[in-house]
OpenMM code with the backbone's topology and positions (N, CA, C; nanometers):
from openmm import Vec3, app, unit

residues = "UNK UNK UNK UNK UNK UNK UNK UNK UNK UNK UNK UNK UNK UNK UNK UNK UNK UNK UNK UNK UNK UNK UNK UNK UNK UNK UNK UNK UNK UNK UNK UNK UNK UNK UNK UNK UNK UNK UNK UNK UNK UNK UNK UNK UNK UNK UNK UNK UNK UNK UNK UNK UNK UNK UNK UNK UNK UNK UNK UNK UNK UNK UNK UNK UNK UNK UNK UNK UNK UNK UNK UNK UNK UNK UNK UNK".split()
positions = [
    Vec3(-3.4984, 0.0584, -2.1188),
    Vec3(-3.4589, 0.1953, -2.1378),
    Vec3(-3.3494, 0.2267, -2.0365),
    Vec3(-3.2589, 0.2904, -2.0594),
    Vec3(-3.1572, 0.3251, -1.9738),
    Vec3(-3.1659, 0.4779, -1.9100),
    Vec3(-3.0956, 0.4901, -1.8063),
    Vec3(-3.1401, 0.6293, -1.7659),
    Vec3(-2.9842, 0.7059, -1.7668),
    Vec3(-2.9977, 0.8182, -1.7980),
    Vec3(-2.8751, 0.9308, -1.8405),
    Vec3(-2.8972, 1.0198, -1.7621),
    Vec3(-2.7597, 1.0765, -1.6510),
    Vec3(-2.8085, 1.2122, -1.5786),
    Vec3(-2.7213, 1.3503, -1.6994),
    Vec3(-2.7657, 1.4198, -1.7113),
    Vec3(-2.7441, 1.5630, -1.7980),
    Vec3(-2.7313, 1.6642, -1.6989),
    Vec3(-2.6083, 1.7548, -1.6851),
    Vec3(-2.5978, 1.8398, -1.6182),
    Vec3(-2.6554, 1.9644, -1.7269),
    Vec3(-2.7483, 2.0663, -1.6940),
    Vec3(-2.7476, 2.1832, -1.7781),
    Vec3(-2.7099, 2.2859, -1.7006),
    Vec3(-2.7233, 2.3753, -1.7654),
    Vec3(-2.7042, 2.5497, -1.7069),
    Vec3(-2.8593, 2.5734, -1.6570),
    Vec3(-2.8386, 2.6763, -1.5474),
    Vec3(-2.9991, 2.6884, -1.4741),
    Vec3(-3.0620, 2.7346, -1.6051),
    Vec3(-3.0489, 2.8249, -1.6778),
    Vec3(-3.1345, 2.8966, -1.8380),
    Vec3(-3.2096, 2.7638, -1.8906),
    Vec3(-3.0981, 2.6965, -1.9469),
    Vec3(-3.1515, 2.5995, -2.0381),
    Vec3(-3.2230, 2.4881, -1.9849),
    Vec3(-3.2368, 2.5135, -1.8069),
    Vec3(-3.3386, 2.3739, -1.7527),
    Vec3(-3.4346, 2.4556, -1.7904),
    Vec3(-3.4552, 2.6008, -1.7172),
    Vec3(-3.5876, 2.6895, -1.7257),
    Vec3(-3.6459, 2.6614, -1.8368),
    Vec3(-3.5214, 2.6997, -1.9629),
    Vec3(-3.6537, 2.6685, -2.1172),
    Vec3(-3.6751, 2.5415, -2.1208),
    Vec3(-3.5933, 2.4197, -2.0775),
    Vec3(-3.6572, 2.2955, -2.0936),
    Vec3(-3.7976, 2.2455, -2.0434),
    Vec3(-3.7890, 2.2582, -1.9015),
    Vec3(-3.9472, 2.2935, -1.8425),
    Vec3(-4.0036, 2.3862, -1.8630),
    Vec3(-4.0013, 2.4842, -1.9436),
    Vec3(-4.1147, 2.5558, -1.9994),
    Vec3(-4.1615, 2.4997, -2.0696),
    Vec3(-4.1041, 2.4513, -2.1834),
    Vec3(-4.1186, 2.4085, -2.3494),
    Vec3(-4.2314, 2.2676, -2.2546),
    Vec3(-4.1319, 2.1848, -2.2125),
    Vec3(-4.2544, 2.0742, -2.2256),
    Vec3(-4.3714, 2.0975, -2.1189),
    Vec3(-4.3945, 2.1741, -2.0484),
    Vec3(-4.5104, 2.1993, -1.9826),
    Vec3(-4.6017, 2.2780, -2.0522),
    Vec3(-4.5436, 2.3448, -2.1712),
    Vec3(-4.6004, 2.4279, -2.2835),
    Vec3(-4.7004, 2.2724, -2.3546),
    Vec3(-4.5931, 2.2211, -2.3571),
    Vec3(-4.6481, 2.0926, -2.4817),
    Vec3(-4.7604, 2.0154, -2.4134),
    Vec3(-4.7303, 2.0069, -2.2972),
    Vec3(-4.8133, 1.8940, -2.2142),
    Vec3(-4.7393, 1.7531, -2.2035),
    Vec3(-4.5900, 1.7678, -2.2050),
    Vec3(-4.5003, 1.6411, -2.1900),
    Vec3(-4.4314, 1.6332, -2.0806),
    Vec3(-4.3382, 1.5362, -2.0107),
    Vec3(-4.2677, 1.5564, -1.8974),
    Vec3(-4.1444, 1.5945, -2.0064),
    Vec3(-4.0602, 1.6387, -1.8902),
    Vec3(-3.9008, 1.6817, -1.9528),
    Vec3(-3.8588, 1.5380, -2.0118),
    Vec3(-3.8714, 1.4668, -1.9718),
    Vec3(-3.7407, 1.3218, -1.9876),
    Vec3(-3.8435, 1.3009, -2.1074),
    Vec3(-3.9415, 1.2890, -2.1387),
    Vec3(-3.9913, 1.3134, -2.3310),
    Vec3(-3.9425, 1.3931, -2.4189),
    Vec3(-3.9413, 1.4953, -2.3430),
    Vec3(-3.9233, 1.6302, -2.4967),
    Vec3(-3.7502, 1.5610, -2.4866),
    Vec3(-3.7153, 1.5488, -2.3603),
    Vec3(-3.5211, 1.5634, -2.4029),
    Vec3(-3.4968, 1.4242, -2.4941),
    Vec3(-3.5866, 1.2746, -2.4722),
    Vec3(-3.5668, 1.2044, -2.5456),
    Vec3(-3.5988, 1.2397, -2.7393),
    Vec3(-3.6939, 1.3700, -2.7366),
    Vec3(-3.7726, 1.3935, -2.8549),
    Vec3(-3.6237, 1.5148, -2.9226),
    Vec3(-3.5701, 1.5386, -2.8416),
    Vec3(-3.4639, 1.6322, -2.8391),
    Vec3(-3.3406, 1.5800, -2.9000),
    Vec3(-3.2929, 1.4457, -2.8793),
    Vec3(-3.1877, 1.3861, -2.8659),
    Vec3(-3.2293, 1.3001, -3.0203),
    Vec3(-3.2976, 1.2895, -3.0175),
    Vec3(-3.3704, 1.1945, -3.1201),
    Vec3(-3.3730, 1.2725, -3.2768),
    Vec3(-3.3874, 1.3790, -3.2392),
    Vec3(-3.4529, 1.4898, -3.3787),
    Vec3(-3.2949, 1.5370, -3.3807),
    Vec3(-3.1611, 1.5797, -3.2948),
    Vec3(-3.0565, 1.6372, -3.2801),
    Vec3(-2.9902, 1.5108, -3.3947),
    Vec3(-2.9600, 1.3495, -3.3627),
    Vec3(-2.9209, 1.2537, -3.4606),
    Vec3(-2.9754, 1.1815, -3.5347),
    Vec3(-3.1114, 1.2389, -3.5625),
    Vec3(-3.1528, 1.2526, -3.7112),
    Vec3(-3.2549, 1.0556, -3.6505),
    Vec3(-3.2783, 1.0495, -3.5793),
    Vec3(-3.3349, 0.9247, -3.5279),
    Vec3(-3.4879, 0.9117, -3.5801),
    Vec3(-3.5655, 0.8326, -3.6591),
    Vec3(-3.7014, 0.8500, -3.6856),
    Vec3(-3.7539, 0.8052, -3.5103),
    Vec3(-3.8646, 0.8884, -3.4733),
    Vec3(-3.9469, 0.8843, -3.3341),
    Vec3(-4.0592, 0.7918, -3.3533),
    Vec3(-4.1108, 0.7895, -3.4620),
    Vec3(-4.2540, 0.7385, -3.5204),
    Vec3(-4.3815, 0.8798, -3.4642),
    Vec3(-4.3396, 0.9408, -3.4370),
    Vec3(-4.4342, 1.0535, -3.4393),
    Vec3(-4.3668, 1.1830, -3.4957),
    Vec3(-4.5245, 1.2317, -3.5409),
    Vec3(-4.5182, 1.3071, -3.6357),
    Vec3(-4.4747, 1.4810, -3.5893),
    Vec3(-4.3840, 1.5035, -3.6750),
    Vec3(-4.3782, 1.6392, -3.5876),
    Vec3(-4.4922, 1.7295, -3.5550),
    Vec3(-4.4997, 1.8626, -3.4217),
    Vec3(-4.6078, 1.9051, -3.4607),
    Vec3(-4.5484, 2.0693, -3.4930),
    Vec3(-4.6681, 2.1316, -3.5659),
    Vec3(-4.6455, 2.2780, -3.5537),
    Vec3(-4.7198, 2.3417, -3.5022),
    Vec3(-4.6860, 2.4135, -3.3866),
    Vec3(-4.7861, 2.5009, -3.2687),
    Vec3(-4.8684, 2.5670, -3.3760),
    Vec3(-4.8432, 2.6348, -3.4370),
    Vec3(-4.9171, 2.7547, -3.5335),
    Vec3(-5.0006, 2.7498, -3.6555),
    Vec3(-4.9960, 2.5577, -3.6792),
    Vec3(-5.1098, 2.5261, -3.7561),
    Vec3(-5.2268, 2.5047, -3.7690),
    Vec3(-5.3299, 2.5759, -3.7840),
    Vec3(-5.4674, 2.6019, -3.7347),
    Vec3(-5.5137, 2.6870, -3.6857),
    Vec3(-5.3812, 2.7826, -3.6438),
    Vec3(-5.4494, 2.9074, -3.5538),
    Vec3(-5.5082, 2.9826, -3.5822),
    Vec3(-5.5469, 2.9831, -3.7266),
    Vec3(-5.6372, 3.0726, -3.8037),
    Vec3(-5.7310, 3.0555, -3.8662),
    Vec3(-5.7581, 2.9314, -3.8156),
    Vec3(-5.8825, 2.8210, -3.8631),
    Vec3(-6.0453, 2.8929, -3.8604),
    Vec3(-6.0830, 2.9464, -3.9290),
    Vec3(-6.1985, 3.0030, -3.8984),
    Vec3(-6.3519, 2.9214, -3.8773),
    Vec3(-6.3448, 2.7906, -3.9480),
    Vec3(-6.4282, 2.6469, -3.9446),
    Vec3(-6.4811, 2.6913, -4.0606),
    Vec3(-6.4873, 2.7788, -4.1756),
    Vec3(-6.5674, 2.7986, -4.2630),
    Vec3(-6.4994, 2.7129, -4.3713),
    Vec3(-6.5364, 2.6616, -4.4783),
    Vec3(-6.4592, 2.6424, -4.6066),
    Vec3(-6.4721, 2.7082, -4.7057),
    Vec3(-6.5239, 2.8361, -4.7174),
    Vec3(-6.5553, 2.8933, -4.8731),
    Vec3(-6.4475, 3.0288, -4.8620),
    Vec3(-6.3541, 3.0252, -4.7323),
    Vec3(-6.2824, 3.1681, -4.7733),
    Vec3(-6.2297, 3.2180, -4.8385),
    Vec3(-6.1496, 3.0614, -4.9565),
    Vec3(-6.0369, 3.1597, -4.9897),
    Vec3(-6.1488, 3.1638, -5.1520),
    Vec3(-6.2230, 3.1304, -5.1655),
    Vec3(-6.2931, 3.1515, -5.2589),
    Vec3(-6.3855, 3.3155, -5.2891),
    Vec3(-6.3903, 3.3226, -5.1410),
    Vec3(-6.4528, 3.4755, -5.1207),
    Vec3(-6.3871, 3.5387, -5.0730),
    Vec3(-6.2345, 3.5864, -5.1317),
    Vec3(-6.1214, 3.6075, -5.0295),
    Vec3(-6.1384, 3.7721, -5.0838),
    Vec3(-6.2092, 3.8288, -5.2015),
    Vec3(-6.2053, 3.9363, -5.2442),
    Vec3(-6.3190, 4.0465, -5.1842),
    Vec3(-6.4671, 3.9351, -5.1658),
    Vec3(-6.5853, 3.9889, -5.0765),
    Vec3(-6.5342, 4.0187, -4.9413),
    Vec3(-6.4705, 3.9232, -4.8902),
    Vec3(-6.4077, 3.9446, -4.7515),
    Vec3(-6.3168, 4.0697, -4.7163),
    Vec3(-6.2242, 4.0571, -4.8292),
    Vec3(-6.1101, 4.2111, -4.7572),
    Vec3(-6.1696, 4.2964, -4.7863),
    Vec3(-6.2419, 4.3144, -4.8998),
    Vec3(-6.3497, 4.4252, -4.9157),
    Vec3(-6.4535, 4.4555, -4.7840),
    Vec3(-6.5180, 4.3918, -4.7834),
    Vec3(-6.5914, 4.4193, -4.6697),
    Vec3(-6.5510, 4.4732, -4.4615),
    Vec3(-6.4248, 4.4127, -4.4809),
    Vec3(-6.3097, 4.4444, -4.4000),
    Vec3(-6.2332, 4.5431, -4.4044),
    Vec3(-6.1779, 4.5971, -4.4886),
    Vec3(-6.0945, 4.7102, -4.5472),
    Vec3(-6.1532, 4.7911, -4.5572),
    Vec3(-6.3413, 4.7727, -4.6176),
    Vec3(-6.3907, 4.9467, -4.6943),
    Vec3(-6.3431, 4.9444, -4.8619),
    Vec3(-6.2775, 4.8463, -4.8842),
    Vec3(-6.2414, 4.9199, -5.0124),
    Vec3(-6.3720, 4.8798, -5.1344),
] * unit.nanometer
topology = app.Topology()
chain = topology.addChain("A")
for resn in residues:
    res = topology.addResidue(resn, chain)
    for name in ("N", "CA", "C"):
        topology.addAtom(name, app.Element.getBySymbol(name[0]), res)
């Protein structure tokens, strides 16, 4: 692996170490995950989306009772 120094602007280090301390990665990951996804490079991992699951309730019958539910929620 070779090593690259990157000058940024103070802003864009701040969001860089936010983002991957958000993720649970070091910087020199996300910027390789950065550089990689920017020229279209396959990573072998899968992208993720923060916001999938967040509404996971663990039940499986909701959307089946999706009419008992807003009813009972709403009043109507």
């Amino acid at each position: 692996m070779k090593r690259t120094t990157v000058k940024l602007p103070d802003e864009l280090d701040e969001r860089l170490r936010h983002e991957a301390e958000r993720r649970g990665v070091t910087v020199s990951e996300l910027t390789r995950e950065a550089i990689a996804q920017y020229l279209c490079v396959p990573t072998g991992e899968r992208r993720r989306f923060g916001a999938a699951g967040a509404g996971r309730s663990g039940r499986s019958d909701v959307s089946g009772r999706i009419d008992e539910i807003l009813n009972r929620e709403w009043g109507r």
